[in-house]
N, C-alpha and C positions, 0 to 999 in steps of 0.2 A: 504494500500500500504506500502510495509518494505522501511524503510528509511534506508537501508543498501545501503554502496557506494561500486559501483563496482570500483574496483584499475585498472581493463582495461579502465573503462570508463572516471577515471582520469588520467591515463596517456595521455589517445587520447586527452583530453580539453588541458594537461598540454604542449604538446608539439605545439598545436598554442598558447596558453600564452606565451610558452617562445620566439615568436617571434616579437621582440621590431616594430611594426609597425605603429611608431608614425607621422602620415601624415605632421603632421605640421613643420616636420623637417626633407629638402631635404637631410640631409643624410642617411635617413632610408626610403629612394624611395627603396629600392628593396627592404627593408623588410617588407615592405608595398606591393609588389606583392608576396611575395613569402608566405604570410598570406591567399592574394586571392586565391594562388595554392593550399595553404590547403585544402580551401571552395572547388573548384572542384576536388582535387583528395578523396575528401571524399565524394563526390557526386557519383565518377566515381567507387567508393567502392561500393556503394549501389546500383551498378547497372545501373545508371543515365548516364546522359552525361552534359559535361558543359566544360567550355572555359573562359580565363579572356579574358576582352576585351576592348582595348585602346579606349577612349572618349577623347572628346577635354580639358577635365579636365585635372589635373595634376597626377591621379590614376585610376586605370584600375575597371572595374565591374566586378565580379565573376557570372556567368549564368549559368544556370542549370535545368535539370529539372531530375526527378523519375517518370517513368511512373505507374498508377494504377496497382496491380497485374491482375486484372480481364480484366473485356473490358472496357478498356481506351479512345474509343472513345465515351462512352456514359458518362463515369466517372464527375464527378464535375471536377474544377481544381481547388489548393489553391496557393496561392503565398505565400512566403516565404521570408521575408527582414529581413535584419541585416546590422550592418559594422564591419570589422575586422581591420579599426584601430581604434588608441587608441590616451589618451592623453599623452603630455610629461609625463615624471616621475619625475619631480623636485619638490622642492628639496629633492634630495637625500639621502640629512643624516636624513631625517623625515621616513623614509621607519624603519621598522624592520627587514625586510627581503628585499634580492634584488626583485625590482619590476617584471623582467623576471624571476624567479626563482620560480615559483609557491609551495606553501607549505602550507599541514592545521596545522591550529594551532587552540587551544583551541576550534572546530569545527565550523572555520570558512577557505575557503580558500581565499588565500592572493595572490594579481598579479597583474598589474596592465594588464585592461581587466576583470578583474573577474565579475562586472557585467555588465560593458558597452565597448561593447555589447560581445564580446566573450563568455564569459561562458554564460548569457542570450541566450544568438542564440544557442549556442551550446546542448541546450535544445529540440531546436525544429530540428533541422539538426540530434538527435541520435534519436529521435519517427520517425521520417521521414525510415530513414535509416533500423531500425530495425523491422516495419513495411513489407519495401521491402525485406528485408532478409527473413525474416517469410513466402511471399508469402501473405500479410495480408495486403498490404496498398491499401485501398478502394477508395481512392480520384489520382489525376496527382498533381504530387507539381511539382512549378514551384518555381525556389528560384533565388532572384538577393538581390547580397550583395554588396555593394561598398565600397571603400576604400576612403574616404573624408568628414565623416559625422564630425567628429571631426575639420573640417576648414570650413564647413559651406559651403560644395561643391552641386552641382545640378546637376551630370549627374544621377542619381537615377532619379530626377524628368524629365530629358530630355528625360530618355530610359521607365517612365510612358508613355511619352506624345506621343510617337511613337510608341510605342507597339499596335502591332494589335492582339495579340491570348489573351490577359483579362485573367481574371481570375472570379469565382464567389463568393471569399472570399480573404480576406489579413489576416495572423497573424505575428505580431511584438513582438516580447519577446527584449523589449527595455526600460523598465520600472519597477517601482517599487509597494510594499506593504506599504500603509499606516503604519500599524503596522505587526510584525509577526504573521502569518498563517492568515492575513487579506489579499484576492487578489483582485482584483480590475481591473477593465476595464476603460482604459480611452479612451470617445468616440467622447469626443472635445478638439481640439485645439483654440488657438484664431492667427488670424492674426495681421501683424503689419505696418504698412505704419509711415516710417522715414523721416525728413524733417530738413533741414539746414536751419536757417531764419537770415535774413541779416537786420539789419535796419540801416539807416543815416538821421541823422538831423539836419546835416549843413555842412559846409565846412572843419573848423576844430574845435577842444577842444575848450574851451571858458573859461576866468576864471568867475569863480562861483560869486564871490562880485560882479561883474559889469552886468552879465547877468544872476543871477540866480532869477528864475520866472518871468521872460519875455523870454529867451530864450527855445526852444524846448530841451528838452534831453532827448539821446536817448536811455539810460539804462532803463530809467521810461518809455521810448513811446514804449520797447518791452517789459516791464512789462505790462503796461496795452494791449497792442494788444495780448500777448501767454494766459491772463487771460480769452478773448473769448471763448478758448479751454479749457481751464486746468476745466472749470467747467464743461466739457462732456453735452453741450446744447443736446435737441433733433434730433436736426441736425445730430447729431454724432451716435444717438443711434438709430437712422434708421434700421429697419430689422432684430433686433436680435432675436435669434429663442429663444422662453424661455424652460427653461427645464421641462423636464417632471416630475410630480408627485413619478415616481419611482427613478428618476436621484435625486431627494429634499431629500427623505427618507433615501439614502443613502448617502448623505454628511452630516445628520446628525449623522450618526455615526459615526465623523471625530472628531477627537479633537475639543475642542472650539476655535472659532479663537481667542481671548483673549489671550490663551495661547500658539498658535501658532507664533502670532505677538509679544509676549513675547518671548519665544525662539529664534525667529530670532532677539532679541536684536531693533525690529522695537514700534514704538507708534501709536496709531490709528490715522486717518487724521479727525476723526471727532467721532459724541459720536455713529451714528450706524454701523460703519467700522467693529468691532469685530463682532456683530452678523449677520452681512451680508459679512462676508470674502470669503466664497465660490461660494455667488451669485456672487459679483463684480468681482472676479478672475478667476471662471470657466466661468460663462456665459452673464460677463458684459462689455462694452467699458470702456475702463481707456487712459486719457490721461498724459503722465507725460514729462514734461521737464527735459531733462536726462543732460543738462552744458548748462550754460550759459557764457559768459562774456564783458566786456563795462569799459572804463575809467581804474583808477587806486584802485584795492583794497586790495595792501598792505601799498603804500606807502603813506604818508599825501602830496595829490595833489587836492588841490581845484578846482576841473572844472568839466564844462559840458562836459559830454562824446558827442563826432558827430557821434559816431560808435560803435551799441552792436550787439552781433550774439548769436544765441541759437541752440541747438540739440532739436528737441521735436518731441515726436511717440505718436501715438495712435492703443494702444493692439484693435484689432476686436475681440468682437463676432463671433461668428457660427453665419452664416445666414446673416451677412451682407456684403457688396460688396464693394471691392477694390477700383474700380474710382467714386463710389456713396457718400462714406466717403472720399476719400482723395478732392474732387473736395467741399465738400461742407468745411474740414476744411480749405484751402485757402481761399474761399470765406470768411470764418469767421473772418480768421487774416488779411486780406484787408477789412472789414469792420471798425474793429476794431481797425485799426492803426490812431493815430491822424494827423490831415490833416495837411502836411508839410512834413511827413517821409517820404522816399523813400525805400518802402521796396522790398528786395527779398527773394523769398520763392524757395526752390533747394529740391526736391524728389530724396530722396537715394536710396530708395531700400525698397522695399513691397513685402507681401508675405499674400496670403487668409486666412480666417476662415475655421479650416473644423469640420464634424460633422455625427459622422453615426449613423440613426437611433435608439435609442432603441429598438426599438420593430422589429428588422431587424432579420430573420429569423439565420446568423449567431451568432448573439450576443447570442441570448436565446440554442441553440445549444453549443454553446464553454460555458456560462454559466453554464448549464446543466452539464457539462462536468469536469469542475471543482470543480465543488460541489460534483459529487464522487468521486472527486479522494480528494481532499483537505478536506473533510467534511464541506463545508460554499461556498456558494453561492459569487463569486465574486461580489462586492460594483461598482455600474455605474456611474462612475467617469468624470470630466473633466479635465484637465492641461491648467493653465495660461500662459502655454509657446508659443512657434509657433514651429512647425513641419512641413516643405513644405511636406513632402508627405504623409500624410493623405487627405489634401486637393486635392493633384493631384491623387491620388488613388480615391476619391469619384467625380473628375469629371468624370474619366471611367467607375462609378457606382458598383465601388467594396468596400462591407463593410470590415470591418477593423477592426479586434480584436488588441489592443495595450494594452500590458499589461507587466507582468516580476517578475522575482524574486528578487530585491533587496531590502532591508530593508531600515528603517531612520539606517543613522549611517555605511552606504555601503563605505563610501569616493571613490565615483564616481569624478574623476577629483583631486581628491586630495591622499595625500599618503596614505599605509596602505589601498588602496580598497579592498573590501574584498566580499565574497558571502556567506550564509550559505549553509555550506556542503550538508548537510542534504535535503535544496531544488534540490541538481543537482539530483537523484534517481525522486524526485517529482516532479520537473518539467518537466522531462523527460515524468513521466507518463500523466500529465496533459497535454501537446504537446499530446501524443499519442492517449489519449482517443478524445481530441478535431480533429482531422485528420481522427480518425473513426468515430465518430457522423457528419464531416462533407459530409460522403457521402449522407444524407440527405438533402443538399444545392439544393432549390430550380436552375433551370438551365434556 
């Protein structure tokens, strides 16, 4: 495949880059729709049809679909997700170039968007398109983009849960490459259930000479109560799906974690942390207490604290279940609490494990697919992250290619984001060839 850039095809990316559609900041609500007009009037190019569309959110969906060239009512259908906004741009004097002002430089392109997600989407939205043009697109794409993945929005996941026409494939170009020309499928997420813990153990502060070790305190009695969890009992690790033999194979070809957990400036939490980095963080429960605080710990004030409170999450597995983990880690910190405190336990906000088969007739198909175009076999990855809609996509039973062009070193969210040039040609063709092997999608 020539890795020659078409200047048509970078103008067309370049002019939604330059549209600063950064959700998180109500003064660029319209440039945040006029991003999603993009997505449809680039649909309505290709011959498609599509509409943005007000949600109870604070940003509108972009919808659409491209019908098969052939007979479209027997055709597969694929879906198509992306988001077309972006993050702030700050700070600004960190930039080399203006963030909206797309430009390659040393054969990299520069924007903020370039790979999350715009130019990544933008991938699959020109195989899609030039397909139709051709009279060549063998599958129905179905594409909804939203505008609020950058604020942690869910009408993506509300317009999942209500959707009645499905699809029988998802592809996301929202993600990166291990290393370059290394591609990579990622096909778990882990879920996350967050929890505010409140402890009191007495009336008020106490000074310390008079009551210290006979009195309760309660900096120590939510120490020893969050200690329940933080050591991830069985209790916790109920139901996680273990990974497959081919998913093992391919995380060995990942850096060492050693050097990884190096690089992030992090230390291991114990002596087999590095050589189990990938198990623990693709397909393991982890609990961590993310702030605590209690009493006084700047000032020299001698007392028993009466009142300590903590933030603490535990990341899910694939495979295990929202109110089966959250219901047994309460149980755990009210066993665990010393008799006298009076605790309270406040659930914030949860979100599933998701996880699509390996051996899922689309993986090995998009797989397939990228190994001719890329030359190398995309790596069957998982992310230590949480993603609602992967999981809300596999409750409607649609697998889900999640994958992307961005390198380490892309500065996603931070200045100077950047894409290799060279991938938009290649991704393009890798979207394409993946949309024609999926007329093969079991229906």
């Amino acid at each position: 495949m020539s890795e020659q850039l078409d200047p048509a095809w970078l103008e067309e990316l370049f002019d939604w880059l330059r549209i600063p559609s950064v959700s998180a900041d109500p003064a660029h609500a319209e440039d945040v729709r006029r991003a999603g007009e993009w997505v449809c009037d680039f649909l309505r190019a290709a011959g498609g049809h599509a509409e943005l569309v007000t949600t109870q959110t604070p940003h509108p969906l972009a919808l659409g679909e491209i019908r098969a060239s052939g007979d479209a009512e027997s055709a597969p259908t694929v879906l198509i997700y992306g988001h077309f906004d972006v993050q702030p741009p700050a700070p600004l004097e960190l930039w080399e170039s203006p963030p909206f002002e797309p430009e390659i430089r040393d054969g990299y392109l520069y924007a903020r968007g370039a790979v999350d997600d715009k130019g990544n989407a933008y991938l699959l939205l020109k195989a899609a398109r030039l397909l139709a043009e051709e009279g060549a697109l063998p599958v129905n794409v179905r594409v909804a983009f939203d505008g609020e993945e950058e604020i942690g929005g869910h009408s993506i996941v509300d317009f999942l849960a209500a959707d009645e026409l499905g699809a029988d494939a998802c592809v996301i170009f929202d993600s990166d490459m291990p290393r370059e020309d290394m591609p990579s499928f990622d096909l778990g997420v882990r879920g996350l259930v967050y929890f505010h813990v409140r402890l009191r153990s007495g009336e008020r502060d106490l000074h310390s000479g008079m009551f210290g070790g006979a009195a309760l305190n309660a900096v120590h009695a939510l120490m020893q109560t969050l200690q329940a969890v933080v050591a991830v009992p069985d209790e916790l690790r109920a139901g996680v799906t273990p990974p497959s033999a081919e998913e093992v194979a391919s995380w060995e070809e990942l850096d060492p974690g050693a050097s990884v957990l190096s690089a992030a400036g992090a230390r291991p939490m114990d002596a087999g942390a590095a050589n189990e980095l990938y198990a623990r963080t693709f397909a393991g429960a982890a609990v961590d207490v993310n702030g605590i605080q209690g009493g006084e710990p700047l000032l020299v004030k001698t007392v028993l604290p009466a009142f300590a409170e903590a933030n603490v999450s535990i990341r899910l597995a694939p495979g295990q279940d929202v109110e089966e983990i959250a219901a047994a880690f309460e149980r755990l910190l009210r066993e665990a609490a010393p008799k006298g405190a009076e605790l309270e336990i406040e659930r914030r906000s949860s979100s599933p494990a998701g996880l699509v088969p390996p051996n899922a007739a689309a993986v090995r198909l998009a797989q397939d697919s990228f190994e001719r175009v890329l030359g190398r076999r995309p790596l069957l990855l998982r992310t230590g992250g949480t993603l609602p809609i992967v999981p809300a996509l596999a409750d409607k039973g649609i697998p889900t290619i999640l994958t992307g062009f961005a390198l380490p070193g892309a500065n996603a969210h931070s200045p100077n984001e950047r894409l290799l040039a060279r991938y938009v040609p290649l991704g393009v063709a890798a979207a394409r060839e993946t949309l024609v092997a999926f007329r093969d999608l079991p229906r």
